[in-house]
SEBANU-362151 format. One record per residue: residue in one letter; x, y, z of N, C-alpha, C in turn. Coordinates in nm, 3 decimals. Each point is the difference from the previous one (the first is absolute). Layout:
SITE   res       n_u       n_v       n_w      ca_u      ca_v      ca_w       c_u       c_v       c_w
SITE     A         X         Y         Z         X         Y         Z         X         Y         Z
...
//
This chain:
SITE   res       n_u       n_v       n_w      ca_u      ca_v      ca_w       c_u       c_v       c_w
SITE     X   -12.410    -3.609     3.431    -0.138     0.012    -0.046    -0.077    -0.129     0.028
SITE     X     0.076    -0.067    -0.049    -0.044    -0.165     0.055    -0.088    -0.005     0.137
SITE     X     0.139     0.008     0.064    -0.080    -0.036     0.177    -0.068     0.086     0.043
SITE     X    -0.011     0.114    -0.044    -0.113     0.085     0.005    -0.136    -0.063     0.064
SITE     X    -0.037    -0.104    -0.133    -0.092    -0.015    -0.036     0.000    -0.148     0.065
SITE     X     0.095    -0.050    -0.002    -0.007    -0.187     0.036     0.023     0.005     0.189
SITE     X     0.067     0.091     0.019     0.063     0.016     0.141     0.118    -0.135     0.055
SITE     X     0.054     0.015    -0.109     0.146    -0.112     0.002     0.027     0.118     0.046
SITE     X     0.090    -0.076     0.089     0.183     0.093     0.022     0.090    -0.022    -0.125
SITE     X     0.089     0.115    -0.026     0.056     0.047    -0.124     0.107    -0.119    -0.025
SITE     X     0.045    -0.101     0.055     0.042    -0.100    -0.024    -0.061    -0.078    -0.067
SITE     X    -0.145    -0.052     0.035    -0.093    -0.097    -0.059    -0.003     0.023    -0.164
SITE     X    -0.061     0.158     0.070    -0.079     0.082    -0.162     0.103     0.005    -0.144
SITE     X     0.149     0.060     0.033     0.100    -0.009    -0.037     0.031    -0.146    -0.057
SITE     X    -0.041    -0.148     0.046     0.021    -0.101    -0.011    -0.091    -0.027    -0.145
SITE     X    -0.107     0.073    -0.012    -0.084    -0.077    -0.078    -0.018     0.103    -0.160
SITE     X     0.107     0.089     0.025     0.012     0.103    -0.112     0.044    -0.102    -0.144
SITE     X    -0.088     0.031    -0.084     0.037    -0.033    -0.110     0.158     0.060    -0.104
SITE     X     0.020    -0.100    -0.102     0.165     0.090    -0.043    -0.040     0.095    -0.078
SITE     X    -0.162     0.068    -0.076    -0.026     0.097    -0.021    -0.066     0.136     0.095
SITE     X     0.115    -0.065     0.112    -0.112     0.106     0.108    -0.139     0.069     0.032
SITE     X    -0.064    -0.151    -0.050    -0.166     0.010     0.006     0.053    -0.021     0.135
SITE     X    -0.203     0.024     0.063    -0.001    -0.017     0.143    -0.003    -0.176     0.031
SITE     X     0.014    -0.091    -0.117     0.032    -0.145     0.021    -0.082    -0.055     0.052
SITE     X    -0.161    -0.008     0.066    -0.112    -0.065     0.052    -0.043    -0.110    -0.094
SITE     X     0.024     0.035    -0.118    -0.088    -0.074    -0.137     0.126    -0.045    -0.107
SITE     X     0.132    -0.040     0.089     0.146    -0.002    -0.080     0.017    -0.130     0.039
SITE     X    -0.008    -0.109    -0.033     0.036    -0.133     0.004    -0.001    -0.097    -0.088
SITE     X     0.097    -0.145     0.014    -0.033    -0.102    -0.082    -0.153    -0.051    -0.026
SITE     X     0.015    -0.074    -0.102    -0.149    -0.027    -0.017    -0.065    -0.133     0.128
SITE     X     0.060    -0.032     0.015     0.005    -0.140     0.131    -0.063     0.041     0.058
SITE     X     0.071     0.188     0.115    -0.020     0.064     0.105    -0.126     0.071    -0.056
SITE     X    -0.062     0.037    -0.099    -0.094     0.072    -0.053    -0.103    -0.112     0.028
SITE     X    -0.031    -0.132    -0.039    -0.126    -0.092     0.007     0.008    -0.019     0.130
SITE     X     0.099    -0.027     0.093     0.004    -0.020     0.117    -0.084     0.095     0.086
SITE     X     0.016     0.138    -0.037    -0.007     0.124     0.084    -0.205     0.007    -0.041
SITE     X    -0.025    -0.016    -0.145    -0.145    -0.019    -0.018    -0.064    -0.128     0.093
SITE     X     0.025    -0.116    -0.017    -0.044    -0.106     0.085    -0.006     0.080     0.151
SITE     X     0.081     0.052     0.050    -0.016     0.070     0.152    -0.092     0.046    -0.040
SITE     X     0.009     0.097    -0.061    -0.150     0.113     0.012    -0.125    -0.058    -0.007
SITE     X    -0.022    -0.161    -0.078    -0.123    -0.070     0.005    -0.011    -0.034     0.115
SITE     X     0.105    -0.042     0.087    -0.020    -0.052     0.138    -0.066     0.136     0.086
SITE     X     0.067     0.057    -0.001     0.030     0.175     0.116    -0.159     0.016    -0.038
SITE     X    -0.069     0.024    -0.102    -0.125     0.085    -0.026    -0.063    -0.075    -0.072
SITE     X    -0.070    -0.154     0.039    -0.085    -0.066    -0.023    -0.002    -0.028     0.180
SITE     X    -0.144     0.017     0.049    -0.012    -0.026     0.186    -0.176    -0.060    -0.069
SITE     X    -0.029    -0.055     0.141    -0.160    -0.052     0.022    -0.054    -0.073    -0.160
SITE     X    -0.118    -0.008     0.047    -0.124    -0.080    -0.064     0.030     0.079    -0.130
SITE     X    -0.001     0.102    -0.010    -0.020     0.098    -0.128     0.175    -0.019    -0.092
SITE     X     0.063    -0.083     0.072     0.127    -0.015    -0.075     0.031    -0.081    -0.104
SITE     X     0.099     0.025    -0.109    -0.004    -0.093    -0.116     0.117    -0.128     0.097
SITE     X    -0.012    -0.125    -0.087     0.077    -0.078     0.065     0.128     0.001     0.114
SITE     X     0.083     0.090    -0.042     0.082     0.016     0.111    -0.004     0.067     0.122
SITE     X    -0.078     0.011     0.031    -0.079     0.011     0.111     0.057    -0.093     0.134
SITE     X     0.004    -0.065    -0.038    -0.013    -0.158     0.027     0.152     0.023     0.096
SITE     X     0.135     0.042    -0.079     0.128    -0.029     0.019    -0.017     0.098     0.135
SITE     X    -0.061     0.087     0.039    -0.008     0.121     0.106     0.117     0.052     0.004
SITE     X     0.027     0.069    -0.094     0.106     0.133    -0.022    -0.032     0.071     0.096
SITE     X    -0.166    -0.018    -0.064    -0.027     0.213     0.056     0.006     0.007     0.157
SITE     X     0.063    -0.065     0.075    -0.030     0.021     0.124     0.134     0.090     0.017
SITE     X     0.136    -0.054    -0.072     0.076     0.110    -0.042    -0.006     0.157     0.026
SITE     X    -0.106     0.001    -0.034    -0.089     0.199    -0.068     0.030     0.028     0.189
SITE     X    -0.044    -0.059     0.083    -0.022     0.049     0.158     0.158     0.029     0.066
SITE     X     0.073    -0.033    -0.097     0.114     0.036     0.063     0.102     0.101    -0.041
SITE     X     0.093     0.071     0.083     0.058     0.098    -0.053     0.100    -0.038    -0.082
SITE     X     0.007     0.015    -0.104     0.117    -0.051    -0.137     0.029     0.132    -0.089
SITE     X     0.114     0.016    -0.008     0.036     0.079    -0.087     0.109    -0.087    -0.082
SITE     X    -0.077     0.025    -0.196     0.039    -0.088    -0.074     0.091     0.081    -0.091
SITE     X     0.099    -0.108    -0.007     0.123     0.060    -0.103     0.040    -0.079    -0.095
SITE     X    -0.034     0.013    -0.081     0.006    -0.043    -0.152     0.156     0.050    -0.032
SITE     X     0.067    -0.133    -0.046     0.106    -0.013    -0.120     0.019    -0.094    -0.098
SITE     X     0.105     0.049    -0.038    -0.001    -0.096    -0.165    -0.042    -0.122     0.006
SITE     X     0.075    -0.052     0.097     0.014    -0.173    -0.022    -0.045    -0.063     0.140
SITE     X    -0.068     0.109     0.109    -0.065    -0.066     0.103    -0.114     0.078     0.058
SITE     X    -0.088    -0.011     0.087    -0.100     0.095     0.053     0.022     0.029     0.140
SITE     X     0.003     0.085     0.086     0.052    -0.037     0.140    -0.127     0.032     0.050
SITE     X    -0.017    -0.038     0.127    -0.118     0.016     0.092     0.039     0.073     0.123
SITE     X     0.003     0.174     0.039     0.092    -0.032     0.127    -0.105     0.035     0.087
SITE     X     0.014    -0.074     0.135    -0.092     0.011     0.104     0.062    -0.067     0.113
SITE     X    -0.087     0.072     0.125     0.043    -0.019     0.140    -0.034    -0.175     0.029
SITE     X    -0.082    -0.055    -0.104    -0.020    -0.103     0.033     0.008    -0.123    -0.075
SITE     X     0.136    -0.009    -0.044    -0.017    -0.059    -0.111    -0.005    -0.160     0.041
SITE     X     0.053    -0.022     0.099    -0.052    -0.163     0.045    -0.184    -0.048    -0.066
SITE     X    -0.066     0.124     0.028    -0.158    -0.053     0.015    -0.007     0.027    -0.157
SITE     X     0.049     0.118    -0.062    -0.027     0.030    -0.182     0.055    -0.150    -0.043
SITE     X     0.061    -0.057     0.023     0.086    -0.074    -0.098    -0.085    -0.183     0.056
SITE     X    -0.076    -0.011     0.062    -0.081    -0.101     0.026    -0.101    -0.002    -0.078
SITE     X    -0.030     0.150    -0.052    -0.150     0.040    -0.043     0.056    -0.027    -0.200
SITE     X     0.127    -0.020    -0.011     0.087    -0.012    -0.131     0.007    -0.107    -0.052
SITE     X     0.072    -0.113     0.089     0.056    -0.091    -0.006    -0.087    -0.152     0.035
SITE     X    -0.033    -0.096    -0.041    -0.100    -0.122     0.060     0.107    -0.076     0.095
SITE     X    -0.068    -0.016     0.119     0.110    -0.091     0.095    -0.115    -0.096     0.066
SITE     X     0.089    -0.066     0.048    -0.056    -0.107     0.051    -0.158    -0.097    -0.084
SITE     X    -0.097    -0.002     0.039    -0.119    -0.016    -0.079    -0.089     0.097    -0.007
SITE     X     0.042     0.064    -0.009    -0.040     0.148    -0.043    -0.086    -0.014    -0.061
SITE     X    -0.119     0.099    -0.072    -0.026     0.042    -0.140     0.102     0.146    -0.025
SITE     X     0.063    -0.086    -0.180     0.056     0.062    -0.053    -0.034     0.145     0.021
SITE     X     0.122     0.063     0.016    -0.017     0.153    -0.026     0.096     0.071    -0.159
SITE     X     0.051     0.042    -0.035     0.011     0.074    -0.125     0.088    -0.172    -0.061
SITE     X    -0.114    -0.074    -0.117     0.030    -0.135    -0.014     0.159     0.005    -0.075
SITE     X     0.093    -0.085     0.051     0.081    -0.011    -0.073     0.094     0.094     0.050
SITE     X     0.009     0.064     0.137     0.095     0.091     0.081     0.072    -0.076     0.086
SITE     X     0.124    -0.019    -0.004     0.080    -0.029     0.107     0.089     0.061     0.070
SITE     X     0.041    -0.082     0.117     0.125     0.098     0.059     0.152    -0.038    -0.050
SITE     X     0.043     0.037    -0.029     0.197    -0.027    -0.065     0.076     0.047     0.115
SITE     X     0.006     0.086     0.091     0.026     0.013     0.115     0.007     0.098     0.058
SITE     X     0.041    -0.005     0.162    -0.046     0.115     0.097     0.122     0.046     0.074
SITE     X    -0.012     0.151     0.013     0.138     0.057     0.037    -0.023     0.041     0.141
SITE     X     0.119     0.064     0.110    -0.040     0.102     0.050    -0.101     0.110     0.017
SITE     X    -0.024     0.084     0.065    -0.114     0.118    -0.019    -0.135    -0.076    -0.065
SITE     X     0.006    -0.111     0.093    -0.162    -0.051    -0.076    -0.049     0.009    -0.151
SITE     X     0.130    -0.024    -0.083    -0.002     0.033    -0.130    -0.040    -0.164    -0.107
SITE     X    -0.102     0.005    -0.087    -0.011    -0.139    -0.011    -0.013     0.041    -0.163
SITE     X     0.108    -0.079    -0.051    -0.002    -0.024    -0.164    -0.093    -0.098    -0.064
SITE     X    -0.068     0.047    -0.084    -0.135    -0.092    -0.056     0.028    -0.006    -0.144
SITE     X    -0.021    -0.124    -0.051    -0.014     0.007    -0.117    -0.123    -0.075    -0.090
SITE     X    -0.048     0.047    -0.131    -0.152    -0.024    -0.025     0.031    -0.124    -0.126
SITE     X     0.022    -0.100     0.022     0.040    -0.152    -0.056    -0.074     0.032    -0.177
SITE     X    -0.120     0.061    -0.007    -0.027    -0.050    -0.157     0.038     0.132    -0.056
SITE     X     0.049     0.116     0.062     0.051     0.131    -0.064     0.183    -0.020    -0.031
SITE     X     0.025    -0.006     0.143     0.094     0.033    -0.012     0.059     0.145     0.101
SITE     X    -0.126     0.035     0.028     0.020     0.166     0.085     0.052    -0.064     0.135
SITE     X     0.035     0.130     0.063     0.032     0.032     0.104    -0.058     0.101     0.097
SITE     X    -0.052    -0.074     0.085    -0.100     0.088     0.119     0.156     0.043     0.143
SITE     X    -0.021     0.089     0.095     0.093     0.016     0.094    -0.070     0.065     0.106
SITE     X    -0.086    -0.064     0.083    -0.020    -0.018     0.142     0.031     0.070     0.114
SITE     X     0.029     0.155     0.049     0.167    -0.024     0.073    -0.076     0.169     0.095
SITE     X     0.078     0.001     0.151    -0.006     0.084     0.103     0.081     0.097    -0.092
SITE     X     0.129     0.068    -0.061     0.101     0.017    -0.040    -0.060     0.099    -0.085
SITE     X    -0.001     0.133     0.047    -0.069     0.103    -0.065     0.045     0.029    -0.155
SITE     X     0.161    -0.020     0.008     0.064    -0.028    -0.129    -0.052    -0.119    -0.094
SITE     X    -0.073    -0.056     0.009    -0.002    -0.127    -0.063     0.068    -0.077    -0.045
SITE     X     0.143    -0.002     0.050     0.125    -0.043    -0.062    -0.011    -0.170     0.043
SITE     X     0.033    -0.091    -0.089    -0.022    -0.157     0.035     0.175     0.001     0.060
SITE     X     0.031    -0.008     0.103     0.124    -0.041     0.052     0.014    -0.007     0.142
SITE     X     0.118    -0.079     0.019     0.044    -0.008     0.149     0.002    -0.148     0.031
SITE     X    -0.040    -0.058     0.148     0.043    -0.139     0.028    -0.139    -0.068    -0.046
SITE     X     0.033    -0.113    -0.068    -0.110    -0.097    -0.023    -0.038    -0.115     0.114
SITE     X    -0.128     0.012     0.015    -0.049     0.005     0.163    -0.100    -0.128    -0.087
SITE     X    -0.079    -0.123     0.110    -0.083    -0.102     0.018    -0.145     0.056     0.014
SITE     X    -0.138    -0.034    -0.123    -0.093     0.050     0.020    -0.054    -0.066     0.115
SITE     X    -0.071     0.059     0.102    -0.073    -0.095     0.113    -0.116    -0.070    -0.098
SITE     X    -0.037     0.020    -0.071    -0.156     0.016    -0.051    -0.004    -0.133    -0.118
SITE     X    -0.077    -0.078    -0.018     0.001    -0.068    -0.105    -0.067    -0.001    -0.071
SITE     X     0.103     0.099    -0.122    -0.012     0.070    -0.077     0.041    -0.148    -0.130
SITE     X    -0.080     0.046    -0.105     0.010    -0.096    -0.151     0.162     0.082    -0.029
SITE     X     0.065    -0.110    -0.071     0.123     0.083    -0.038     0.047    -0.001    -0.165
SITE     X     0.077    -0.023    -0.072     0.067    -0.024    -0.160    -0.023    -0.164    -0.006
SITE     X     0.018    -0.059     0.126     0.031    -0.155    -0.006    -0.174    -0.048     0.001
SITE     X    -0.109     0.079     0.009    -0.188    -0.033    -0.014    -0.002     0.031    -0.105
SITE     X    -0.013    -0.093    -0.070    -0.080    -0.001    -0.176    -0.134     0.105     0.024
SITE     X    -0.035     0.042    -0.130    -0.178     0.035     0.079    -0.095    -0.124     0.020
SITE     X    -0.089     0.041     0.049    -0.098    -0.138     0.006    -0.077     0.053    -0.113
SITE     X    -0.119    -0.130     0.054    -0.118     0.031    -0.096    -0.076     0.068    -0.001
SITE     X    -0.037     0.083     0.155    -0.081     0.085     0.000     0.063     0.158    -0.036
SITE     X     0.141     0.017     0.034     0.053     0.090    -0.065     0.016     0.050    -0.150
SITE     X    -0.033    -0.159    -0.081     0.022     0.011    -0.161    -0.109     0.051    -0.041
SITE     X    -0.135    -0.066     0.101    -0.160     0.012    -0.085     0.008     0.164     0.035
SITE     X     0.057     0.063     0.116     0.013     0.137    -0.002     0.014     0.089    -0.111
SITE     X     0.121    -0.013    -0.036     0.069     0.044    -0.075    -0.093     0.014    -0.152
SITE     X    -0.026    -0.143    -0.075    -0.089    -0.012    -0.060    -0.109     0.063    -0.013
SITE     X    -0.087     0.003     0.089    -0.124     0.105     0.005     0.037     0.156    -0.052
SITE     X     0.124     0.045     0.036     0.027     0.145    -0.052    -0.026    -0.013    -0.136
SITE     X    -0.116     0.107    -0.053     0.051     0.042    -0.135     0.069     0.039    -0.107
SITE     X     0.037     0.004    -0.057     0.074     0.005    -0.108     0.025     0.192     0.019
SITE     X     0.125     0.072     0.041    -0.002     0.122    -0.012     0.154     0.048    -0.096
SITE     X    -0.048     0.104    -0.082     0.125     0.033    -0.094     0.068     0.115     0.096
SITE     X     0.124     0.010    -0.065     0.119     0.063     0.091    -0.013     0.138    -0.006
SITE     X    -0.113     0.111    -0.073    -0.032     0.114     0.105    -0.124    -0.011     0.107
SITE     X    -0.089    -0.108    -0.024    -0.086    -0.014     0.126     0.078    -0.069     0.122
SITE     X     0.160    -0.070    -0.011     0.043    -0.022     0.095     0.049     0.102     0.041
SITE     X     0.049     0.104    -0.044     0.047     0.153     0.073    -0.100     0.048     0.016
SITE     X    -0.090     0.033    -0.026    -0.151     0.027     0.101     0.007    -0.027     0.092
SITE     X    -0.014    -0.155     0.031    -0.041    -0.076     0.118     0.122     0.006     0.138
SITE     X     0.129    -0.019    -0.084     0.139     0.045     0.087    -0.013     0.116     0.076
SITE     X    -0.049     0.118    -0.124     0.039     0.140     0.038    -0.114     0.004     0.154
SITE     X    -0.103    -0.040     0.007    -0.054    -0.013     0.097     0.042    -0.035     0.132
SITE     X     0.084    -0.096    -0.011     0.052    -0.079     0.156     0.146     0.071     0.011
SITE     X     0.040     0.059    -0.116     0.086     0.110     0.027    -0.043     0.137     0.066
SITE     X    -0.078     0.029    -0.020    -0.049     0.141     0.060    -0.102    -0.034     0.116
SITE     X    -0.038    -0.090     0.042    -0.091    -0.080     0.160     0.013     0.085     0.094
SITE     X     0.167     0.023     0.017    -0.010     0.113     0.094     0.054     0.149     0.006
SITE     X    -0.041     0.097    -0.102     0.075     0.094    -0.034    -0.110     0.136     0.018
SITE     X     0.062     0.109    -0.017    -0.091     0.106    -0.029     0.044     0.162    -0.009
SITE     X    -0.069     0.075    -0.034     0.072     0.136    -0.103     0.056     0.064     0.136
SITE     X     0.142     0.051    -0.045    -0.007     0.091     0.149    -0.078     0.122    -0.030
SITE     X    -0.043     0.065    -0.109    -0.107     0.126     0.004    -0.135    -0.053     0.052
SITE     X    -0.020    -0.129     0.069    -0.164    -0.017     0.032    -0.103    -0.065    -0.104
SITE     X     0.050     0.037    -0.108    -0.120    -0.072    -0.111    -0.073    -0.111    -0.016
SITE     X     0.089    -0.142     0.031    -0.044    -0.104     0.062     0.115    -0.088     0.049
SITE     X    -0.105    -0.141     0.074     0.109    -0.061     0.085    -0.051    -0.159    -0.020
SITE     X     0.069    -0.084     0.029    -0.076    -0.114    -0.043     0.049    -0.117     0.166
SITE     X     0.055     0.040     0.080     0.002     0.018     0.139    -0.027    -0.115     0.025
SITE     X     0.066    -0.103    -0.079     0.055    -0.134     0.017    -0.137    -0.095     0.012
SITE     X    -0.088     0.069    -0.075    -0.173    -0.083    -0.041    -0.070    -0.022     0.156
SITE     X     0.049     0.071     0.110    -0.073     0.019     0.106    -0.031     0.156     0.087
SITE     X     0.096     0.065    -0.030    -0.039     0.120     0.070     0.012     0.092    -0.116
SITE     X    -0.036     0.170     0.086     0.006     0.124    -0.132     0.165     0.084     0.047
SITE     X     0.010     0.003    -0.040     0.124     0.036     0.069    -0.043     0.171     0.016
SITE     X    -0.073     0.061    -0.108    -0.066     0.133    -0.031    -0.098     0.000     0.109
SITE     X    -0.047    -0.109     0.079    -0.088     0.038     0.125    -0.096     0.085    -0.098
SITE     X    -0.067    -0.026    -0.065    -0.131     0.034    -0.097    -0.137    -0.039     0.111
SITE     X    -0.067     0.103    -0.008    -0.100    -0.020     0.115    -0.155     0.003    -0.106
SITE     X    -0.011    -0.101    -0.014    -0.123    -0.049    -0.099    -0.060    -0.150     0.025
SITE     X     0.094    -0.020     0.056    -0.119    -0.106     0.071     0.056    -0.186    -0.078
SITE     X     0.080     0.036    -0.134     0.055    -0.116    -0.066     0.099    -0.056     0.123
SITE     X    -0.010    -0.159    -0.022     0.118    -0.037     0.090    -0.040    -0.061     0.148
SITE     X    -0.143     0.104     0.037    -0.039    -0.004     0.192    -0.146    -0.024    -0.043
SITE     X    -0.034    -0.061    -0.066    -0.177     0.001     0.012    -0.045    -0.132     0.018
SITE     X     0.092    -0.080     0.083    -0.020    -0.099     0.068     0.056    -0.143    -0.087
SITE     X     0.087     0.052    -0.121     0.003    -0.131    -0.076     0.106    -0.066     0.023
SITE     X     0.020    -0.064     0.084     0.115    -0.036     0.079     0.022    -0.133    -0.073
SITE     X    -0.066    -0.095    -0.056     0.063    -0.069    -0.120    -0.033     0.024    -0.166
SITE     X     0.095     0.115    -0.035    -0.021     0.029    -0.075     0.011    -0.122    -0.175
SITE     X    -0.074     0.088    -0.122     0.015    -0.129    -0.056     0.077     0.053    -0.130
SITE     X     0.071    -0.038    -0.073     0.106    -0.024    -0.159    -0.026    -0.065    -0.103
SITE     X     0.029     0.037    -0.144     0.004    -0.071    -0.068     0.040     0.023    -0.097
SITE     X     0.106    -0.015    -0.057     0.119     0.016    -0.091    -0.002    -0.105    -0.091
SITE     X    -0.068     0.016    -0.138     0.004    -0.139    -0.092     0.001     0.036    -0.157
SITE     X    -0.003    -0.097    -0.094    -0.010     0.047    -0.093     0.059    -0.091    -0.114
SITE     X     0.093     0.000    -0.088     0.067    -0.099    -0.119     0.037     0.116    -0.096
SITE     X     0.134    -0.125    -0.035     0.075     0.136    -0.127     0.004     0.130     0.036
SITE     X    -0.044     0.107    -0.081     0.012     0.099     0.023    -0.057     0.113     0.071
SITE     X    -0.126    -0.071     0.046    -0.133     0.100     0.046     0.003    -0.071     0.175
SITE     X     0.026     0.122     0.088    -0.070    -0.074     0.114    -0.050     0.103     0.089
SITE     X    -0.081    -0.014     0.084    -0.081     0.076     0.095     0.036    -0.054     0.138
SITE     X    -0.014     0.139     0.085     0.055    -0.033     0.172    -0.144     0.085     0.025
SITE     X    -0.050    -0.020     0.157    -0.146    -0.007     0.047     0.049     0.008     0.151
SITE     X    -0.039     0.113     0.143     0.014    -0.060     0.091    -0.077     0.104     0.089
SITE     X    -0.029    -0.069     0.108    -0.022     0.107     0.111     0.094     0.065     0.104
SITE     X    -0.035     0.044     0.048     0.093     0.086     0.112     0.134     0.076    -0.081
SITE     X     0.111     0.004     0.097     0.116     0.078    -0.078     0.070    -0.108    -0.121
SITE     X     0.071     0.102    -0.024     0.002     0.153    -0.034    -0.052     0.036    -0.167
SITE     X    -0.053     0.119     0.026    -0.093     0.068    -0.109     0.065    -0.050    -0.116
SITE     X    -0.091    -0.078    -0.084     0.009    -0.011    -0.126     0.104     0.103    -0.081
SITE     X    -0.056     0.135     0.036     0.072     0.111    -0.113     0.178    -0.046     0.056
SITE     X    -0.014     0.022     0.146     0.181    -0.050    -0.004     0.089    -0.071    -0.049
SITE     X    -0.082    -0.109     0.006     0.056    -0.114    -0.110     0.067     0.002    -0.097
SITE     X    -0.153     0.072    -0.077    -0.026     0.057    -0.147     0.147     0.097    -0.017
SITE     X    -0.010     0.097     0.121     0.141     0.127    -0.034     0.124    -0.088     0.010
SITE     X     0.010    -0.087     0.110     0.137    -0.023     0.026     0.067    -0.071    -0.161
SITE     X    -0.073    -0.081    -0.031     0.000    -0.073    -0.138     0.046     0.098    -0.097
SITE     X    -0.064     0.131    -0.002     0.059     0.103    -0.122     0.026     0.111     0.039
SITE     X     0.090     0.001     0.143     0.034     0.155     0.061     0.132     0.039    -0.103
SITE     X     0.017     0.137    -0.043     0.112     0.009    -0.086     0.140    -0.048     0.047
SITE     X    -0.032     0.028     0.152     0.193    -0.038     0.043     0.017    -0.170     0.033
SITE     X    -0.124    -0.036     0.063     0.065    -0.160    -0.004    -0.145    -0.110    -0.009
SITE     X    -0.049     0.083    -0.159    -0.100    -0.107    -0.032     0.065    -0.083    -0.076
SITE     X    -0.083    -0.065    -0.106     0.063    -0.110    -0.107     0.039     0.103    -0.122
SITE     X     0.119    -0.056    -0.077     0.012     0.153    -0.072    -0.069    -0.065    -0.063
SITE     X    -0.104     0.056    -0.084    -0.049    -0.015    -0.136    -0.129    -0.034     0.046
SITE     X    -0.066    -0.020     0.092    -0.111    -0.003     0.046    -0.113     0.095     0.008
SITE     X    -0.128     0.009    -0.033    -0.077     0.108    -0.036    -0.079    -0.040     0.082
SITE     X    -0.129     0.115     0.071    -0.095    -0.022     0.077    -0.141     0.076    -0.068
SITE     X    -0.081    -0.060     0.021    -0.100     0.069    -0.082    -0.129    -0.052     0.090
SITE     X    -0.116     0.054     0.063    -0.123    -0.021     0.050    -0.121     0.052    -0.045
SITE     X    -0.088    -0.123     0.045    -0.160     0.022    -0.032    -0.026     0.031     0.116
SITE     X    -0.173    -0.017     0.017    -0.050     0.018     0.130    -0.009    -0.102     0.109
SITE     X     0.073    -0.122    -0.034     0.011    -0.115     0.084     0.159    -0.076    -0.030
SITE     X     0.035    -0.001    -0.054     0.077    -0.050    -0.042     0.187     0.089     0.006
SITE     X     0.096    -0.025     0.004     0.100     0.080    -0.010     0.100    -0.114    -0.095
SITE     X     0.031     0.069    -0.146     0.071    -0.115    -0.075     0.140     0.035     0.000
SITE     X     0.083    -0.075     0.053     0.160    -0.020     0.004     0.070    -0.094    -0.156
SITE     X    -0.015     0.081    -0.105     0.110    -0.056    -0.090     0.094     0.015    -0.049
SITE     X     0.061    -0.129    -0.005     0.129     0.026    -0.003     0.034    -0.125    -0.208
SITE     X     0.074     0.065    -0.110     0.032    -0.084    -0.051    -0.158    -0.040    -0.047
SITE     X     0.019    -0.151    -0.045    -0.156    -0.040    -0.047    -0.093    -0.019     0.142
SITE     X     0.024     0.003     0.095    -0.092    -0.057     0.154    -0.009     0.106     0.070
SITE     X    -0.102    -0.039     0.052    -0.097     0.073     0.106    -0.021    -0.058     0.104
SITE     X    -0.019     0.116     0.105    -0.038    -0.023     0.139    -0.107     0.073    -0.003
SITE     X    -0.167    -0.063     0.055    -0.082     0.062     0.085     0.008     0.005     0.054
SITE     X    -0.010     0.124     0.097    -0.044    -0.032     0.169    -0.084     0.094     0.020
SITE     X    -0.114    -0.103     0.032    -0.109     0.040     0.045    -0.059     0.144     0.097
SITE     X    -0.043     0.058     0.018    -0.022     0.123     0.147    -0.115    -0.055     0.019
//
């Protein structure tokens, strides 16, 4: 039912099953839970119209094909390209920081690169390896990449800092989001088509009406926060994937006005805007 919807191969999907045989998207330590929200500020804050993290350029991420697999104690990223995903992750050389406080711990075979997020504690996984499995020969990054042995700096701390203060169901909000980036119903209902295409090929005009830098904005404190954007994908998808019965958030309710679509979960809320 899982990969249905995520389009893991039954190895991956299988990998990230919870021991109550939930579908496991929203099943992790708490480390991997703040970790997985901080992405989503990166992934869906873009342009002028973005709240601070903007800045780190996640969202350039969104343009590439990733199919994300969420488990307990790590997040995997799998893609044809993970050399270029994992630059867009990791700060190397004099970079500007990208997800502050991400490093590399090391790199395998199959272009597979183990990351770890220094003030969490999570675990990100990088990797060609449709399985997402972290194994095999441990191989020399070409790339200079920050590693366990780079303290953060200072501009990584004032990062960090600027985040608001969010309680631990607006961090499963914000997670459940960069968990579902690239997923969608196999009955058609909606698709969220990795925040650049429709995968439903919806012929309305969202997506192609020339907004080729589209803009984000995902912000908020504690318990209340609002997401805002143009182009893909439709607000309502979002909104569904967040509270679809088979692999939304359990306990998550959806409820809409005439602008607005409210995702709560627990004491917090998600707006997102239409």
């Amino acid at each position: 039912m899982r990969k249905a919807y995520s389009g893991e191969i039954y190895e991956a999907a299988l990998a990230g099953i919870s021991n109550d045989r939930a579908h496991g998207l929203d099943s992790c330590v708490p480390g991997q839970r703040k970790m997985n929200a901080l992405l989503a500020l990166g992934l869906f804050n873009r342009g002028e119209d973005g709240a601070p993290p903007a800045k780190w350029l996640l969202s350039t991420l969104t343009w590439y094909t990733i199919t994300v697999s969420p488990r307990w104690n790590q997040l995997v990223f799998i893609s044809d390209a993970p050399d270029n995903v994992t630059r867009y992750l990791v700060p190397h050389g004099d970079s500007t920081p990208r997800l502050p406080g991400m490093r590399l711990r090391a790199m395998y075979d199959y272009r597979t690169y183990a990351l770890e997020h220094v003030p969490t504690g999570a675990q990100l996984v990088v990797t060609s390896r449709l399985d997402g499995k972290l194994q095999g020969v441990r191989e020399v990054s070409h790339f200079d990449f920050r590693t366990l042995d780079d303290p953060l700096d200072s501009v990584e701390e004032r990062q960090l800092a600027d985040i608001p203060p969010m309680c631990d169901a607006a961090q499963t909000l914000l997670a459940g989001m960069a968990a579902r980036m690239s997923m969608a119903d196999p009955k058609g209902r909606w698709a969220t088509g990795n925040w650049y295409w429709d995968p439903l090929r919806r012929d309305d005009g969202r997506g192609r009406d020339g907004d080729s830098d589209p803009q984000r904005k995902l912000w908020g404190a504690e318990d209340e926060w609002e997401a805002q954007w143009t182009g893909l994908p439709y607000p309502g998808d979002v909104a569904a994937a967040l509270t679809d019965p088979m692999v939304g958030i359990s306990g998550a309710r959806l409820a809409k006005t005439k602008r607005v679509y409210h995702v709560d979960f627990g004491d917090s809320v998600l707006k997102i805007h239409i």
